[in-house]
C-alpha positions in Angstrom: -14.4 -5.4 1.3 -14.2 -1.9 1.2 -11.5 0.2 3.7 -10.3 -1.1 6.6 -7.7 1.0 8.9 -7.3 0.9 12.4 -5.2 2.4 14.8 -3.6 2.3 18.3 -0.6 3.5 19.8 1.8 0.7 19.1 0.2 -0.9 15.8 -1.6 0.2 12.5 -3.9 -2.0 10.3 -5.2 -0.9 6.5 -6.7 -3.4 4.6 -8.2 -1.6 1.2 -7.5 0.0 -2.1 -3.8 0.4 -3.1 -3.1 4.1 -3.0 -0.2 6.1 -4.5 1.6 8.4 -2.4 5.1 10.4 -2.8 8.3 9.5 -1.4 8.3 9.3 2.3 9.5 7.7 5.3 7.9 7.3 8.9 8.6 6.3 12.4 6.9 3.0 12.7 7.9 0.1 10.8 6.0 -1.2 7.7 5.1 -4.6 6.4 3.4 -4.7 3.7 1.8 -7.3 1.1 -1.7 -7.7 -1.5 -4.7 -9.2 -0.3 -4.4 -11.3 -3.1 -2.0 -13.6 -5.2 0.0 -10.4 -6.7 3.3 -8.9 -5.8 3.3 -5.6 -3.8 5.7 -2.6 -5.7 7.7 -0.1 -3.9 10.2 2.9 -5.0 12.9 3.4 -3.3 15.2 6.5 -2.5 17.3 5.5 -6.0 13.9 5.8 -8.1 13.7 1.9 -9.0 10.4 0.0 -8.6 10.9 -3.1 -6.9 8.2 -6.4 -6.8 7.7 -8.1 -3.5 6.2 -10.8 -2.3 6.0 -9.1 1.3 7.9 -6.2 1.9 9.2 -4.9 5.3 10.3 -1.3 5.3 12.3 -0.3 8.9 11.3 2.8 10.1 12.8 6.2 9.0 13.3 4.2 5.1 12.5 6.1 2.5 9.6 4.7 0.2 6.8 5.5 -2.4 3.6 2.9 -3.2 1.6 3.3 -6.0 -2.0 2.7 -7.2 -2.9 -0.7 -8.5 -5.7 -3.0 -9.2 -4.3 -4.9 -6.3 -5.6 -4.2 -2.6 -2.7 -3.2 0.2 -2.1 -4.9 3.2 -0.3 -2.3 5.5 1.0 -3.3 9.3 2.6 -0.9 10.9 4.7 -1.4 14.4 6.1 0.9 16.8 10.0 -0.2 16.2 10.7 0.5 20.4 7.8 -2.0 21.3 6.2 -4.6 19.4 8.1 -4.1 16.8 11.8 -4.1 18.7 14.1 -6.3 17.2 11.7 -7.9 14.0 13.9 -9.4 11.2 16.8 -8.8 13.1 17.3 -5.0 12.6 18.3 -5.6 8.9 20.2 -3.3 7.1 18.5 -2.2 3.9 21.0 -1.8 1.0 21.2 2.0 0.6 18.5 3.3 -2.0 16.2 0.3 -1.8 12.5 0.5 0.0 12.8 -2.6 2.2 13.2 -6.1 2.5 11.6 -9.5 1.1 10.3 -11.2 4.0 8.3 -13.7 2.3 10.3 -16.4 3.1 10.1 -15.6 6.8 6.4 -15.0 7.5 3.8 -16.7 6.4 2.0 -13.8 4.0 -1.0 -16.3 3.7 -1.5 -16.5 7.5 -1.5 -12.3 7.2 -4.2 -12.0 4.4 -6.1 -15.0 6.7 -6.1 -12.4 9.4 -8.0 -9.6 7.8 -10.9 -12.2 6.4 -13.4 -11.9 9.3 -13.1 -11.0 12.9 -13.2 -7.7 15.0 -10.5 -5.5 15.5 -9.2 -6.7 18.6 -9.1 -10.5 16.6 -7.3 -9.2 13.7 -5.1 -7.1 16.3 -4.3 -10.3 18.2 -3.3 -12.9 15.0 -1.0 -9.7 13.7 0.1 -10.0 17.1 0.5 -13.6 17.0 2.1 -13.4 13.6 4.9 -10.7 14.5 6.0 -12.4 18.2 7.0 -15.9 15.9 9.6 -13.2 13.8 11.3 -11.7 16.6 13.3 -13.7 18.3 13.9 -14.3 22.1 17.7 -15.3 22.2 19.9 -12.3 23.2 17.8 -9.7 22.7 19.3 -6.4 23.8 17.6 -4.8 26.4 17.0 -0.4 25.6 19.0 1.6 28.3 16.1 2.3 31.1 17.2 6.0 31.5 16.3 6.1 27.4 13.4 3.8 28.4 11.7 6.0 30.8 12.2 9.1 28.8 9.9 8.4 26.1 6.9 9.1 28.2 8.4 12.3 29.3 9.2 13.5 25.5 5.3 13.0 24.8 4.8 15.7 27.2 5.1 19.3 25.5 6.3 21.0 28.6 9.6 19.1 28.8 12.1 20.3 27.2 15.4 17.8 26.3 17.8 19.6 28.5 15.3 19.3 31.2 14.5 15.3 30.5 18.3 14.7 30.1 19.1 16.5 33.7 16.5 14.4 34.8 18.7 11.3 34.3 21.7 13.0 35.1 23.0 13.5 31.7 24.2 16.0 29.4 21.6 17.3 26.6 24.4 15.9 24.2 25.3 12.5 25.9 21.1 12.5 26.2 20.9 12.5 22.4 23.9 10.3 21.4 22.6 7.8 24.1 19.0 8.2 22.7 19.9 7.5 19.2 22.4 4.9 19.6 19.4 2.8 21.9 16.4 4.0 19.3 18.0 3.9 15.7 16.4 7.6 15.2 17.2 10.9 16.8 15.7 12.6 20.0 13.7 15.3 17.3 12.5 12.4 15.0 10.5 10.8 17.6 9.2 14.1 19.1 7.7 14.8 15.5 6.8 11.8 15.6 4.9 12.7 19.5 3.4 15.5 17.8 1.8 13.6 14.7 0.3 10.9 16.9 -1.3 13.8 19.0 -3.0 15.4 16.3 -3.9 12.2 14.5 -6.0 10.8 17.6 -7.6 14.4 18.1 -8.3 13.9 14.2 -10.1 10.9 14.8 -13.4 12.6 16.7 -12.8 16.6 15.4 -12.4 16.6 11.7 -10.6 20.1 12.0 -6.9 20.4 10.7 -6.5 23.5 12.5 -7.3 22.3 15.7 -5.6 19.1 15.0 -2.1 20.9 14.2 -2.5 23.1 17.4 -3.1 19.8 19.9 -0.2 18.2 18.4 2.0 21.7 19.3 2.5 22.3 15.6 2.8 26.0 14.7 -0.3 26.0 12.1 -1.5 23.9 9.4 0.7 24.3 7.4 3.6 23.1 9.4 1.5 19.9 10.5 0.6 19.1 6.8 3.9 19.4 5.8 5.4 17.0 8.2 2.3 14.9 7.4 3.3 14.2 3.9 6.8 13.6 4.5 5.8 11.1 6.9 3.0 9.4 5.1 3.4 10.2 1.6 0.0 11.7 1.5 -1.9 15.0 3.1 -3.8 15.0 6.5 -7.1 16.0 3.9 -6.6 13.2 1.8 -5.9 10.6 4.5 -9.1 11.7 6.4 -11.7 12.4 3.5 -15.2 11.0 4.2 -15.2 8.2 1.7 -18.1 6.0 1.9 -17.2 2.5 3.8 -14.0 4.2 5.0 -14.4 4.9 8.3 -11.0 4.7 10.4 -11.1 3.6 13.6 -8.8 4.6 16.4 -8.0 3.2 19.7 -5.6 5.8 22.0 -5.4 3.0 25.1 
């Protein structure tokens, strides 16, 4: 097996080499294990490597992987969709990468899903997989008003004082309201608008410039820079033409 990675709007998939980035953290949520028998290692904020037998790493948690012999696993899940409510919102003690969820997934029946099958088959056991770890008892439904404005903050053109009078509310009662329903601030998940944007026009025009101006990022620059603080790596080294790495993305 060579690379693996495959994208849509509410769920990533890698299967492939281990990789070593720097310190970052991201919107989506992370799970993360080996294709094989070996522990996975992650850095956290307070510089210590930690050993996992499957790691989950909430979004906006700051982490670092490194390259092994081993091959990665990596899930990630939109936090306000799929991924709403996994693990029971833990709290990670401060300065560590994540979580040991081994004992609460199976991490066999996740390296059984990446063995054979098309995307959409592999997208529907990871599915599978995820809805048997979040429960369905008392599960808090997000604010509609906060809801309804996430398609409206994809949208360049709207600014947040014009999507907050939209609902009736203040820009600052908007963004108290937004984070206290999300778990990450009004700007974090516009960033996070803007990366998605340039990643998917990535996907069929391999030019960074471009890319950084459909996602409404200044320049390059700018984009790459948020980039690596969000991935750990640069938009160049994420999409270098590697032979058998081909990622595949799918915007609906």
């Amino acid at each position: 097996m060579g690379k693996e990675f495959y994208l849509w709007q509410d769920l990533g998939l890698y299967c492939g080499e281990s990789f070593s980035t720097v310190r970052h953290s991201h919107f989506f949520s992370q799970i993360c294990c080996t294709l094989n028998e070996g522990p996975v290692r992650l850095q956290g904020s307070d510089g210590e490597w930690r050993e996992f037998e499957a790691v989950f790493v909430p979004s906006r948690v700051s982490h670092r992987t490194e390259q092994t012999s081993e091959k990665f696993i990596i899930i990630h899940i939109d936090p306000l969709g799929l991924g709403k409510g996994i693990f029971q919102n833990p709290k990670i003690p401060k300065g560590e990468p994540g979580l040991e969820i081994g004992d609460k997934i199976s991490v066999q029946e996740i390296r059984n899903s990446f063995k054979e099958g098309s995307p959409t088959q592999i997208r529907k056991r990871i599915l599978d997989l995820l809805h048997s770890v979040i429960p369905t008892e008392n599960k808090k439904e997000m604010d509609p008003r906060i809801q309804n404005s996430l398609p409206k903050i994809s949208e360049d053109e709207n600014s947040l004082t014009e999507i907050a009078k939209s609902f009736g509310l203040s820009q600052s009662r908007f963004r108290h309201l937004f984070r206290e329903e999300t778990g990450i601030t009004f700007s974090e998940y516009r960033i996070w608008t803007k990366i998605r944007k340039a990643i998917l026009y990535l996907s069929t025009h391999p030019q960074l410039v471009q890319a950084a101006l459909e996602g409404g990022f200044a320049d390059q620059a700018h984009f790459t820079r948020i980039f690596k603080n969000s991935f750990g790596l640069r938009p160049s080294d994420f999409f270098q033409k590697e032979e058998n790495f081909m990622p595949r993305f799918f915007p609906d």
